[in-house]
C-alpha positions as CSV (number, residue, x, y, z in Angstrom):
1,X,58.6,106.5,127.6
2,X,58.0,104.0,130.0
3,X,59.0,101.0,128.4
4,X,62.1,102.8,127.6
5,X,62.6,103.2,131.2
6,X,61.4,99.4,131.8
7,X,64.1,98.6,129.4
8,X,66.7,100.8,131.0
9,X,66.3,99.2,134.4
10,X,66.2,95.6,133.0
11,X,69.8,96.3,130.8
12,X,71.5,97.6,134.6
13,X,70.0,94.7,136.7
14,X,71.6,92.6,134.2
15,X,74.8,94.3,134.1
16,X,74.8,94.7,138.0
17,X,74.2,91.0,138.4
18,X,76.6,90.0,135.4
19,X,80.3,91.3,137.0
20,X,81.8,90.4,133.7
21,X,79.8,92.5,131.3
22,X,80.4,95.4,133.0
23,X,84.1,94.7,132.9
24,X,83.4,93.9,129.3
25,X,81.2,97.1,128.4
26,X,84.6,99.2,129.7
27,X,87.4,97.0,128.4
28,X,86.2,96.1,125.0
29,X,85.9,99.6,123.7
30,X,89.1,100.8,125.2
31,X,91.2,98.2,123.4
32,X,89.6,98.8,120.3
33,X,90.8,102.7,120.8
34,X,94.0,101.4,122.1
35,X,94.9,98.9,118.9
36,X,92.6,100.1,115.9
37,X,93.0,104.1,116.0
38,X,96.5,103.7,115.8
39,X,96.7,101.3,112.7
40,X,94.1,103.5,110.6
41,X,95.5,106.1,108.5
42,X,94.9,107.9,105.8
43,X,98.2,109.6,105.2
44,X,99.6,108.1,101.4
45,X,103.2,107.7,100.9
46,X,105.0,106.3,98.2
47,X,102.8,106.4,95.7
48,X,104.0,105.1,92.3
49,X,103.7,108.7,90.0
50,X,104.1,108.9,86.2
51,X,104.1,111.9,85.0
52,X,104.1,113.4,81.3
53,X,105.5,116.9,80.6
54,X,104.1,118.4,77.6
55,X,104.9,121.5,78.7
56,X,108.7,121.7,79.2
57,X,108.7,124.6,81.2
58,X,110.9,125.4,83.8
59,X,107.4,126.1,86.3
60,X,106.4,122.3,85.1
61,X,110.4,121.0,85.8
62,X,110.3,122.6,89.1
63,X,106.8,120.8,89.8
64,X,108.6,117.5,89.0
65,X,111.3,118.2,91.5
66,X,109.0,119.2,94.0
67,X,106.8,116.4,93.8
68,X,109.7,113.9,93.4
69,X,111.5,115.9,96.3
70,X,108.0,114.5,98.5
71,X,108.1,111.5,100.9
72,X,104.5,110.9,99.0
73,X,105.3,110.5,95.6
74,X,108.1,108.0,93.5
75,X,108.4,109.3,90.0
76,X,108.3,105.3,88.5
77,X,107.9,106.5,84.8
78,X,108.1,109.8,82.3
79,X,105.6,108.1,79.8
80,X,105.2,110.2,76.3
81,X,101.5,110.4,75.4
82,X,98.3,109.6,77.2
83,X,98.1,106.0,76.0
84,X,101.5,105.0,77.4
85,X,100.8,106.6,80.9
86,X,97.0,104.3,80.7
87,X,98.5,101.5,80.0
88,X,101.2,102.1,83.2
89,X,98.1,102.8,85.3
90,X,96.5,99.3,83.4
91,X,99.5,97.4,84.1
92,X,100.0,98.6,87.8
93,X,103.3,100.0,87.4
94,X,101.8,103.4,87.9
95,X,99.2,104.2,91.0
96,X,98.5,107.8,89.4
97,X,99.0,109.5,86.5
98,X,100.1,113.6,86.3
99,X,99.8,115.1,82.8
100,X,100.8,118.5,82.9
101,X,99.3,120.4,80.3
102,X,101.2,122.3,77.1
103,X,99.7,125.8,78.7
104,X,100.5,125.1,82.5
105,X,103.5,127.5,82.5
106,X,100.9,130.4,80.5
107,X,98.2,129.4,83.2
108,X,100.3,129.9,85.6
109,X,101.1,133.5,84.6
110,X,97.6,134.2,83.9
111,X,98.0,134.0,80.2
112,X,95.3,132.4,78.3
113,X,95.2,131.8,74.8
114,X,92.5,131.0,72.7
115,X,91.1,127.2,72.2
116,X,90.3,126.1,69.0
């Protein structure tokens, strides 16, 4: 404890006799919260979406609209299977890939069929 105090006292001598580190230890955080906390974000818009329907329902159709309705997502691409929408994501025409599901309108209503 007392060479944390010894340490203590040394660091505000230092800062007493330096006028421009305290005026440093007070400015240099401030513009970093003034300048840097407004640039990071982690909101996502615009993000490239290709999505494949294998459902056809109107609960999956109205998922489309809603999702291509967003300011977040751009429907780019309506690929077929699952290897056409990996090799949009390979290619970078797609960021993310949706594949709704043949049962999603049954899942939805709580119906569940068998798996085989």
């Amino acid at each position: 404890m007392k060479k944390l105090m010894f340490l203590l006292r040394k660091e505000f001598r230092q800062i007493r006799r330096n006028t421009f580190l305290a005026r440093a230890i007070i400015a240099v955080p401030l513009l970093q919260m003034l300048l840097l906390v407004p640039a990071v974000t982690f909101e996502m818009k615009n993000i490239d979406l290709a999505v494949t329907d294998n459902d056809h329902s109107p609960a999956s159709r109205e998922l489309i609209s809603r999702l291509s309705g967003s300011s977040f997502f751009r429907i780019t691409a309506t690929p077929g299977n699952y290897a056409q929408a990996d090799a949009l994501l390979l290619a970078g025409d797609a960021d993310m890939v949706l594949i709704i599901p043949d049962d999603f309108s049954e899942g939805l209503a709580g119906v569940t069929r068998p798996r085989l």
